[in-house]
C-alpha positions as CSV (number, residue, x, y, z in Angstrom):
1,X,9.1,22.5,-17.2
2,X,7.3,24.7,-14.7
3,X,9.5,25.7,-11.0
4,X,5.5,25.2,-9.5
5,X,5.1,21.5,-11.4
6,X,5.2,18.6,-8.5
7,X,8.7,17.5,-8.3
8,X,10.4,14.6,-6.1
9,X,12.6,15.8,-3.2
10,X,15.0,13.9,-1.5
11,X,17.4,15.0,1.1
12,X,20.0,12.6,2.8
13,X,22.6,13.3,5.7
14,X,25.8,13.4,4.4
15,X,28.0,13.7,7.7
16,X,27.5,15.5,10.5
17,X,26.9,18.9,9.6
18,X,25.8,18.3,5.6
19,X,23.2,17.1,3.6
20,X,22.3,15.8,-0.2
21,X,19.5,17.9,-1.4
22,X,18.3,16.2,-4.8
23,X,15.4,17.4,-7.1
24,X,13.8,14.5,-9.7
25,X,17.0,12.9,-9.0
26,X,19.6,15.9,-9.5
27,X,21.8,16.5,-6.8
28,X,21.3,20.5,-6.6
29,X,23.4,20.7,-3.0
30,X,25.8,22.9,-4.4
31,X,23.4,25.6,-6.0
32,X,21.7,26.2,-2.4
33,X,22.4,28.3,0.5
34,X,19.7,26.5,2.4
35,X,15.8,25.0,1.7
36,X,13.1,26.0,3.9
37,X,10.5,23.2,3.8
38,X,7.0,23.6,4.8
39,X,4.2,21.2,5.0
40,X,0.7,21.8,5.6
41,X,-2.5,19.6,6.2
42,X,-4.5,19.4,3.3
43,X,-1.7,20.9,0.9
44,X,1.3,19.6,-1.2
45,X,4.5,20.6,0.3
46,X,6.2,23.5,-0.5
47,X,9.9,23.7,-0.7
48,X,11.9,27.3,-1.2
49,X,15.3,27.0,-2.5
50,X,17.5,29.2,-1.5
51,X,20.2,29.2,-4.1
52,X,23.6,30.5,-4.6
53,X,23.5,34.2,-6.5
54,X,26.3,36.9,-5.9
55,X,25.9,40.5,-7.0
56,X,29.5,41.7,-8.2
57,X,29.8,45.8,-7.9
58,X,30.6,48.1,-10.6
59,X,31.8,52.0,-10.9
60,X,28.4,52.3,-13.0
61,X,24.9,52.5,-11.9
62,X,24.6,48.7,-12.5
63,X,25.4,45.9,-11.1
64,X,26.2,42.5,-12.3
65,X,24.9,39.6,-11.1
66,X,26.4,36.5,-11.2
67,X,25.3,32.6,-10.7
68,X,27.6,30.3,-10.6
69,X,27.6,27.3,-12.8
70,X,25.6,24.9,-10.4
71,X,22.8,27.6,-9.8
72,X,22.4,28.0,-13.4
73,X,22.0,24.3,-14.6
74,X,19.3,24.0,-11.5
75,X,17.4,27.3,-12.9
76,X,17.1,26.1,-16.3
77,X,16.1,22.7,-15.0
78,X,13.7,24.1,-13.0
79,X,12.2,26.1,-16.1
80,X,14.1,29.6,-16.1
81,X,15.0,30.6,-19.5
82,X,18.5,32.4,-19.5
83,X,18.1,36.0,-20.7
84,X,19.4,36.3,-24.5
85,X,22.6,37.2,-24.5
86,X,23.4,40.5,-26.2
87,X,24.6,40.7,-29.5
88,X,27.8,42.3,-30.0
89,X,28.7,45.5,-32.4
């Protein structure tokens, strides 16, 4: 499943100050920061998802990134395969 294949988007108020965002029917609110919608004559609208990733700092050069749980079940959905996990000595 491609992140560019046409997908049904659906975004409800849930009180004042929240909304349900839900892709093909998977409610992905708690993977995103924020959406920025944009719709064009002529073109399919194009939505950027703006989701939840948090870089965790370590003494090394490198740095670990983490996504939580919800961000990672809407990547894979969305086509991203999960780098292989490294095999251990």
């Amino acid at each position: 499943m491609s992140a560019s294949q046409p997908r049904t988007l659906r975004i409800t108020r849930r009180d004042k100050w929240g909304h349900r965002v839900e892709i093909d029917g998977y409610d992905v609110s708690s993977a995103l920061l924020g959406m920025t919608l944009e719709i064009k004559a002529g073109e399919m609208p194009r939505a950027t998802l703006h989701v939840v990733a948090e870089e965790i700092p370590t003494d090394t050069d490198e740095v670990l990134a983490y996504l939580p749980d919800a961000t990672h079940e809407l990547l894979v959905r969305l086509g991203w395969t999960p780098p292989a996990e490294e095999a251990t000595p």
